[in-house]
N, C-alpha and C positions, 0 to 999 in steps of 0.2 A: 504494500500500500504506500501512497505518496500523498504526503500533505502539502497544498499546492500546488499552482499550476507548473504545468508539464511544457517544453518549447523546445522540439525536435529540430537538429539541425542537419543529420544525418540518417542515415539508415536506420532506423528503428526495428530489429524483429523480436515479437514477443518469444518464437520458437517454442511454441508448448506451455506456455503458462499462461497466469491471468494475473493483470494488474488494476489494481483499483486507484483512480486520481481524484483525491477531494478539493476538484480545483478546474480550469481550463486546458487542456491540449492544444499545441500551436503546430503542426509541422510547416516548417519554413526552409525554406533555401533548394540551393541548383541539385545541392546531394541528397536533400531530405525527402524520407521515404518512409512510411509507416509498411511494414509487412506483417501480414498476418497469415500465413499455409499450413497449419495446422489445426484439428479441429477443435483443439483443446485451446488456441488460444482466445482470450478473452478480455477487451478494456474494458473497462467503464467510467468513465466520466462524471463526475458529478456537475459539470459545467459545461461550457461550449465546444466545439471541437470545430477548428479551421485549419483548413491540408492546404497547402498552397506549395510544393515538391516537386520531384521530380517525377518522370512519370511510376503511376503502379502495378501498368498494365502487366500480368503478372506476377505480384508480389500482393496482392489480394486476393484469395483464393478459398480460404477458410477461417474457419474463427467469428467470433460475435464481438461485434462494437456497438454497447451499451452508451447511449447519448441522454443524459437529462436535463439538456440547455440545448440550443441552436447547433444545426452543423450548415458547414457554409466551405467550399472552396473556392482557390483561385489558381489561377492561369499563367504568372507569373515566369515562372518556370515552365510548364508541360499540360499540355491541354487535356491531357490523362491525369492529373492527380490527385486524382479518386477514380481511377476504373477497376470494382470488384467483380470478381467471378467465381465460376464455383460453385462451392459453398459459404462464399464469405454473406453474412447477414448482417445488417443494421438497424438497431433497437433504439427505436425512438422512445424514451419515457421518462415523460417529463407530467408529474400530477399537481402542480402547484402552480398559483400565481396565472398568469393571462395568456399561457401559451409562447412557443417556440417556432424559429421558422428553419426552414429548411432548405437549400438550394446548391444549386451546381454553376462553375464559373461557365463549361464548353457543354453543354449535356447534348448526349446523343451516344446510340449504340457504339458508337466505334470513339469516342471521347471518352469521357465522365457519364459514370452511371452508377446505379445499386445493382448488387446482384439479387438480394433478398432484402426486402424492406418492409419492419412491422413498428406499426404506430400502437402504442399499448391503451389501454383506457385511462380515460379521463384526460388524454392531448391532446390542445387543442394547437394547430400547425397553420402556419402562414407559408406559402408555399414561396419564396424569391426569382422562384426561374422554372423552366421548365425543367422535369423529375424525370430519367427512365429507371424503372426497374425490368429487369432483363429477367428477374425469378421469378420467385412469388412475392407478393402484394399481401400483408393481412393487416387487420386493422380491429381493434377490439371498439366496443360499445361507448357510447358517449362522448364519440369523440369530435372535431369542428376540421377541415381540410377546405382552406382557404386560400384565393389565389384569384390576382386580376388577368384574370383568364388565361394563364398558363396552363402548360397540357401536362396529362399525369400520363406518362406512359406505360403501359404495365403489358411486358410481352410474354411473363412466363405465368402467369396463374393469380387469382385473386381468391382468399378467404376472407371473409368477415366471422369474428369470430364468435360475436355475442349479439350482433343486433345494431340498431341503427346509428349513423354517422353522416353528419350532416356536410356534403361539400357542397362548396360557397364557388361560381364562377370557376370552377375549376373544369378543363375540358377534357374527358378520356381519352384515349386514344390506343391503336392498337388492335387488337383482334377480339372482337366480339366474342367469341368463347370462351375466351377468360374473364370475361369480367360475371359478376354474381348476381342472379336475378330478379334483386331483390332493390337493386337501381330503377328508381321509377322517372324521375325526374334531370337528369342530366343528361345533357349534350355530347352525343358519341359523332367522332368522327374518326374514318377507318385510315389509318396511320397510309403513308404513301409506300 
């Protein structure tokens, strides 16, 4: 465990373990790289978490990163610096206070993306940019997914895991089979 924030300037791999940060995550600069290829490994956050590194295409791959504040990157460095696959997952859970936002500096399949991305309950998410998740999509009960009309991409599966969640202007996108049929009211448009 780490009291305080966390500001990665190079290669970061957890290799197998799980670290808890009672603080902020920064990864920054030309060499800096969070990796995560194991399924054991696991951050967590009690704060923000912003990657702005080298690319990760690659060095995300497995493991859960636990976010309970904002995550947000940048492009600075590498238009990839956040691209997970795999089985790497991203846990949004944040139950306090007004909500958390969420975004990508390059997002799209072959840039910055999620591979697995679950909103837990009671987070409510301001969306900053357009979202792909490449896995699955889940989202538990009560939650708020907000966004001036950016698109939530969701190409590998979508569960809901308790019941209703309310998004605001946000626009799907993607393949109609994945999403869950219990969307009555939002705006599907069929990705190109």
């Amino acid at each position: 465990n780490r009291s305080g924030d966390l500001t990665v300037s190079q290669s970061f791999d957890l290799n197998g373990h799980a670290l808890d940060v009672d603080g902020n995550v920064t990864v920054t600069g030309a060499a800096a790289r969070l990796v995560m290829q194991n399924s054991t490994d696991a951050l967590t956050v009690s704060g923000d978490v912003t990657i702005n590194g080298a690319t990760t295409n690659g060095y995300l791959t497995d493991g859960t990163l636990t976010v309970q504040g904002s995550f947000s990157s940048g492009s600075t460095f590498s238009t990839q610096a956040f691209r997970a696959s795999g089985g790497h997952t991203v846990v949004i859970d944040y139950n306090e206070g007004t909500g958390v936002t969420l975004g990508l500096a390059t997002p799209g399949t072959g840039t910055e993306r999620f591979q697995n991305l679950t909103i837990t309950e009671f987070t409510d998410v301001t969306l900053t940019s357009d979202i792909v998740v490449q896995g699955l999509f889940q989202v538990d009960a009560d939650n708020a997914v907000s966004a001036g009309g950016f698109d939530l991409h969701v190409a590998g599966g979508w569960t809901d895991l308790e019941g209703p969640t309310l998004f605001d202007q946000v626009f799907l996108t993607g393949d109609p089979s994945v999403l869950p049929p219990t969307i009555l009211s939002n705006e599907f448009v069929d990705a190109p």
